[in-house]
Rosetta silent file (secondary structure, phi, psi, omega in degrees, C-alpha in Angstrom):
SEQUENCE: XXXXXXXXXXXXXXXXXXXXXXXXXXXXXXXXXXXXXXXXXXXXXXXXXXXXXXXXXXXXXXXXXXXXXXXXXXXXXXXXXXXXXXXXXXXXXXXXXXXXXX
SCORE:     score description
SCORE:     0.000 S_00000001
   1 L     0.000  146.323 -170.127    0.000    0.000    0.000 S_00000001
   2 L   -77.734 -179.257 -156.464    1.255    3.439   -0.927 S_00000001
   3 L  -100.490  127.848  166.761    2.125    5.628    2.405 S_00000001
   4 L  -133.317  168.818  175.639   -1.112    6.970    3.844 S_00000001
   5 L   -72.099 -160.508 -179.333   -1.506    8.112    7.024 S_00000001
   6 L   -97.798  -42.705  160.627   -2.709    5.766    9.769 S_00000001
   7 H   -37.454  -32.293 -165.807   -6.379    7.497    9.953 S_00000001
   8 H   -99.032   -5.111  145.962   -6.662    7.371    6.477 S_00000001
   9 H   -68.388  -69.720  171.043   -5.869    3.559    6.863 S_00000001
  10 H   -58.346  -36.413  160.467   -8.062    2.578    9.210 S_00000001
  11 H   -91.670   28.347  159.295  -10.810    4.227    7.642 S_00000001
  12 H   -80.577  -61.828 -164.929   -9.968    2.369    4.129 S_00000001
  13 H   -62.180  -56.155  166.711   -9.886   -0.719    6.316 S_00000001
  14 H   -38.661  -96.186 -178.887  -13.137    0.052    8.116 S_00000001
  15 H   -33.402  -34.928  170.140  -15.092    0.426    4.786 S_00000001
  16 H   -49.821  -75.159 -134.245  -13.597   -3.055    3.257 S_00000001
  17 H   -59.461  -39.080  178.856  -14.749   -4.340    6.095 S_00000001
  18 H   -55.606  -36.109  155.673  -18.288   -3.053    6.159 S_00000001
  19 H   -34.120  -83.595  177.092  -18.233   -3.970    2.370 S_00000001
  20 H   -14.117  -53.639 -164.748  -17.590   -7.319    3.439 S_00000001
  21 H   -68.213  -55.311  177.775  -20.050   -7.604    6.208 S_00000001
  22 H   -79.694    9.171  138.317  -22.757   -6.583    3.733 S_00000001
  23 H   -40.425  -73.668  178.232  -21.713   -8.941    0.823 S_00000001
  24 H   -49.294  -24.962 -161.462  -22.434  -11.403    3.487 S_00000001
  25 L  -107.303  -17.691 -147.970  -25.753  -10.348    4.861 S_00000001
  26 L  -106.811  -37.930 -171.873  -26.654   -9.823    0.907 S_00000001
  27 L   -84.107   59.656 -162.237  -25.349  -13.596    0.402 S_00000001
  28 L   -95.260   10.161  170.539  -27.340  -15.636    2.673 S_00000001
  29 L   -76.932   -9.914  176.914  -27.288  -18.652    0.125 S_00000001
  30 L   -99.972  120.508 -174.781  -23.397  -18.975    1.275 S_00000001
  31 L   -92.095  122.424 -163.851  -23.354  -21.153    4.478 S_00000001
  32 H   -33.434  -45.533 -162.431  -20.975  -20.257    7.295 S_00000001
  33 H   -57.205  -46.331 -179.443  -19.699  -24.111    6.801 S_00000001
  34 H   -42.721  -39.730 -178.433  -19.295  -23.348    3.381 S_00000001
  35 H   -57.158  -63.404 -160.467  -17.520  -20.227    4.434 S_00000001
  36 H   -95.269   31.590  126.017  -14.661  -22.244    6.634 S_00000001
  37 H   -54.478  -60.272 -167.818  -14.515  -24.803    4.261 S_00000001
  38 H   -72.621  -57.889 -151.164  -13.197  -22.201    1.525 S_00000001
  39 L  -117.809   -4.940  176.309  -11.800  -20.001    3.535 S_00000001
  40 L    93.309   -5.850  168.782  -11.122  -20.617    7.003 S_00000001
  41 L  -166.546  166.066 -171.656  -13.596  -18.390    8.913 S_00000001
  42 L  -140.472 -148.075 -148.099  -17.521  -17.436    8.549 S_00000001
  43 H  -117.865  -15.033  155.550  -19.286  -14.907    9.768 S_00000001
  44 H   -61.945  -54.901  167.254  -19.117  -16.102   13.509 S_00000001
  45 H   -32.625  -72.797 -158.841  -15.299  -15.411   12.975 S_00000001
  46 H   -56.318  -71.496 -125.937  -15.796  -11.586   11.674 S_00000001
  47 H   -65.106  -38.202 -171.922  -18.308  -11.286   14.538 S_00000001
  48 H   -53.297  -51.943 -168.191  -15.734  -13.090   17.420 S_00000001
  49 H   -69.460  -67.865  155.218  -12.667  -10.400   15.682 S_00000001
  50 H   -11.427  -96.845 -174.416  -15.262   -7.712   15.918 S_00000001
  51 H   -36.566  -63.859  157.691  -15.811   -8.311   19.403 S_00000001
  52 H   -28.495  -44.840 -154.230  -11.877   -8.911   20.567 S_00000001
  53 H   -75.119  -53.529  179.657  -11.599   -5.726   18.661 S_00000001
  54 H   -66.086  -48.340  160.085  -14.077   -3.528   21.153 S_00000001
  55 H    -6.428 -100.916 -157.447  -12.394   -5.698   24.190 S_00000001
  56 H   -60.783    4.867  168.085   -9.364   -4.017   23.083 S_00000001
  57 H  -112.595   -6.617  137.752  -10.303   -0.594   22.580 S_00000001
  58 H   120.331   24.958 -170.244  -11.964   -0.876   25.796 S_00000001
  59 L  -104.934  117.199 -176.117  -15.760   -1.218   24.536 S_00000001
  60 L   -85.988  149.159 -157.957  -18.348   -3.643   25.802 S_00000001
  61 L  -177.857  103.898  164.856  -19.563   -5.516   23.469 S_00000001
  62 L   -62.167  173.036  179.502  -20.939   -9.458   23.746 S_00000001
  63 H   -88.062    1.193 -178.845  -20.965  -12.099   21.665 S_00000001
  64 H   -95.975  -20.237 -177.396  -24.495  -11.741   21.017 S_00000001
  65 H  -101.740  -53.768  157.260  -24.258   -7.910   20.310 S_00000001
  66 H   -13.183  -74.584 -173.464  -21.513   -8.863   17.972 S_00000001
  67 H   -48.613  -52.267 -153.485  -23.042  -11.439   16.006 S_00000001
  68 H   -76.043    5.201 -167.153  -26.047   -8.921   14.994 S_00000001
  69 H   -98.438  -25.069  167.205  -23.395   -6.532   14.158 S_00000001
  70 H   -83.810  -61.523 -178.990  -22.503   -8.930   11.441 S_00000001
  71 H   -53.425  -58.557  169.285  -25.834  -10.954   11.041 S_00000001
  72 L    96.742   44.068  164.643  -27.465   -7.252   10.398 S_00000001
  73 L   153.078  169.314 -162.132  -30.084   -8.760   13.001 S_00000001
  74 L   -52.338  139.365 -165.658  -30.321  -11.094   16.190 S_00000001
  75 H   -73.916  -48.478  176.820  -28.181  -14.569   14.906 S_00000001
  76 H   -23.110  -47.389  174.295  -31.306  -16.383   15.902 S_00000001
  77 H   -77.178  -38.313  170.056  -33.540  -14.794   13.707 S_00000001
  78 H   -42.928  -66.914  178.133  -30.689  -14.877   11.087 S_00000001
  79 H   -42.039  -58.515 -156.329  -30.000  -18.889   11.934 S_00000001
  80 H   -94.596    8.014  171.131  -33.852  -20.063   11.411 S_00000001
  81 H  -111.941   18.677 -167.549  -35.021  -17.606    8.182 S_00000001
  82 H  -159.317  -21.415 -163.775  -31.170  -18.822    6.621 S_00000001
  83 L  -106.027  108.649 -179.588  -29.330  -21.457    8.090 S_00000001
  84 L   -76.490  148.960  177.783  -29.281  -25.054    6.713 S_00000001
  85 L   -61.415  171.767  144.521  -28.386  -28.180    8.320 S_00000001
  86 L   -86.954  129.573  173.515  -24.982  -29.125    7.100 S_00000001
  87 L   -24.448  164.018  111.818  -24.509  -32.046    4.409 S_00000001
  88 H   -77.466   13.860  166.715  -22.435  -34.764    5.270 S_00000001
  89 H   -97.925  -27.050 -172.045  -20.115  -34.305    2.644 S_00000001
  90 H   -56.836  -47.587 -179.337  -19.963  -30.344    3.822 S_00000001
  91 H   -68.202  -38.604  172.361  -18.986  -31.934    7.108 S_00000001
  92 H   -66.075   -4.890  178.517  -16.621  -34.198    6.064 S_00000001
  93 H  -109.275   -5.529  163.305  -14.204  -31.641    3.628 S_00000001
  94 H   -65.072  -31.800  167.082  -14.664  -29.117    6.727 S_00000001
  95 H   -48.688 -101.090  153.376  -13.107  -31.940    8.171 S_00000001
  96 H     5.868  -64.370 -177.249  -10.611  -32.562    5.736 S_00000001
  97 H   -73.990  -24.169  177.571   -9.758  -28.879    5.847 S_00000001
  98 H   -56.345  -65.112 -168.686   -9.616  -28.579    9.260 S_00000001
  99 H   -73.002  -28.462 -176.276   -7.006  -31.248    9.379 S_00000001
 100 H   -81.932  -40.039 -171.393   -4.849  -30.252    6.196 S_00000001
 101 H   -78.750   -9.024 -176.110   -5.223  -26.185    7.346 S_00000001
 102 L    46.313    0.000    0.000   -4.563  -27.622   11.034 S_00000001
């Protein structure tokens, strides 16, 4: 990245991420397993790094206040209008990835 300042970084970073997060909320046919299959985290992940993140800046903030911060509503309501069981072949290559990605 060319030399920006560090505000002008963080709020670069900030906007990916909110890009992200609303990819995801726009994408609810992509299943968190699906997610850490390909890629190694799902949207439980962003929400957990989220949360660590206010921890460390000194913000309270649960894992349930989190989630909806991702989820763009309560993960409950998100889990039962969206969330499929997982296959057993989805479980077995999370498997598979788990163990090759350790």
């Amino acid at each position: 990245m060319t030399d920006i300042d560090q505000t002008t970084r963080t709020e670069l970073e900030a906007a990916a991420f909110r890009r992200l997060v609303e990819h995801l909320r726009e994408r609810t046919d992509v299943q968190n397993i699906d997610l850490m299959i390909l890629a190694g985290f799902c949207r439980n992940c962003l929400a957990d790094w989220l949360r660590e993140a206010a921890e460390e800046s000194g913000v309270a903030m649960d894992r349930e206040q989190a989630r909806e911060q991702v989820y763009g509503m309560p993960f409950a309501q998100w889990k039962a209008a969206h969330q499929r069981d997982a296959t057993p072949e989805q479980l077995a290559a999370f498997e598979a990835s788990r163990k090759q990605h350790g």
